[in-house]
Legacy VTK file of the C-alpha trace (Angstrom):
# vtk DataFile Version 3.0
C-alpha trace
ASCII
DATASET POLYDATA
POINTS 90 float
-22.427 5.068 20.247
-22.871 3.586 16.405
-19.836 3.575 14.267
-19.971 1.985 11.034
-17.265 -0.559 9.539
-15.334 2.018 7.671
-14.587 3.378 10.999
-12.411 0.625 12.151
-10.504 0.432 8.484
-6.584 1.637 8.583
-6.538 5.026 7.112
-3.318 6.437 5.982
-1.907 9.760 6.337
1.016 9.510 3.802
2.504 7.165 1.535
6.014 6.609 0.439
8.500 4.462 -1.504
11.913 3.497 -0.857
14.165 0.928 -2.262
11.296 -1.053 -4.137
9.304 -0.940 -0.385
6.217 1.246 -0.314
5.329 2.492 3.317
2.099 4.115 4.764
1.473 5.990 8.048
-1.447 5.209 9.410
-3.515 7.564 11.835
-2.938 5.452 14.446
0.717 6.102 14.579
1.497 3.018 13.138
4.062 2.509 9.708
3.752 0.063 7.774
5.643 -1.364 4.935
5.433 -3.841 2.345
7.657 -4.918 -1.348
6.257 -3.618 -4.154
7.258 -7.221 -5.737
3.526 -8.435 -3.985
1.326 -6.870 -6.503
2.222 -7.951 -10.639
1.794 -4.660 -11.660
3.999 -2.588 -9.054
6.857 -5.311 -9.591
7.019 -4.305 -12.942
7.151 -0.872 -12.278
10.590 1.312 -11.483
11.154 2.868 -8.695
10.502 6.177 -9.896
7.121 5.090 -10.884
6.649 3.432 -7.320
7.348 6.980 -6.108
4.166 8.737 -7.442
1.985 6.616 -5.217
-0.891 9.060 -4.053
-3.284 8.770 -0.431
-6.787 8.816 -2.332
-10.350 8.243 -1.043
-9.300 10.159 2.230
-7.093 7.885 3.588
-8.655 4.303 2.638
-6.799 3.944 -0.864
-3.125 3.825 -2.471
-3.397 5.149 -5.978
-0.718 5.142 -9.046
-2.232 6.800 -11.887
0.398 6.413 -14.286
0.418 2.751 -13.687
-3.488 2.523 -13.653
-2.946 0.993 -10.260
-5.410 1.177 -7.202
-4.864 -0.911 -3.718
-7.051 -0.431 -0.394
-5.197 0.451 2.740
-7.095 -1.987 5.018
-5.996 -5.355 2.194
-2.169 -4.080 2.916
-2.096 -3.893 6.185
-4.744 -7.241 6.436
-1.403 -8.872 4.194
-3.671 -9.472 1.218
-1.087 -9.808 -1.718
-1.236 -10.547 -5.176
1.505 -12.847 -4.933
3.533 -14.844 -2.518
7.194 -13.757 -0.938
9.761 -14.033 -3.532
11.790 -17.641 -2.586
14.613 -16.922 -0.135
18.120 -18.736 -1.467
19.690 -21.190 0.461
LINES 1 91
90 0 1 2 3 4 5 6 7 8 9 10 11 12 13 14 15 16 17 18 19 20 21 22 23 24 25 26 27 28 29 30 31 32 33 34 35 36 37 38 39 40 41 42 43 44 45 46 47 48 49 50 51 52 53 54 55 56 57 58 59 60 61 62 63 64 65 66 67 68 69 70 71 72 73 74 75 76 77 78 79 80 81 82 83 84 85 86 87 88 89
């Protein structure tokens, strides 16, 4: 049997946001979930604009076209941010 690289990628089924979090479900079963404070230009979005995120490029890409903003599925889940956590207070 061949399978090719994309075939092992995450692919999500839908995409949500709540509460400044965006969340995917995957087609594994799996959700996951991460703050939009990781990327610069989804931390400077509001929530409403969080909320038109859009599955694009069947299932391999997060896309908000009003903020011009594109992420892949398989960098989230891998944890590749923009920037680090936000610093916890003591």
């Amino acid at each position: 049997m061949n399978t090719t690289a994309i075939d092992n990628e995450p692919c999500a089924l839908r995409a949500w946001a709540e509460a400044r979090m965006i969340y995917l479900e995957l087609t594994d079963g799996r959700i996951v979930g991460f703050p939009a404070d990781r990327f610069k230009t989804l931390r400077a979005a509001t929530q409403e604009q969080l909320k038109q995120v859009t599955i694009e490029v069947n299932g391999y890409a997060l896309r908000w076209e009003t903020l011009d903003e594109d992420l892949t599925v398989a960098g989230v889940v891998a944890g590749r941010f923009q920037l680090p956590l936000p610093e916890q207070a003591a």
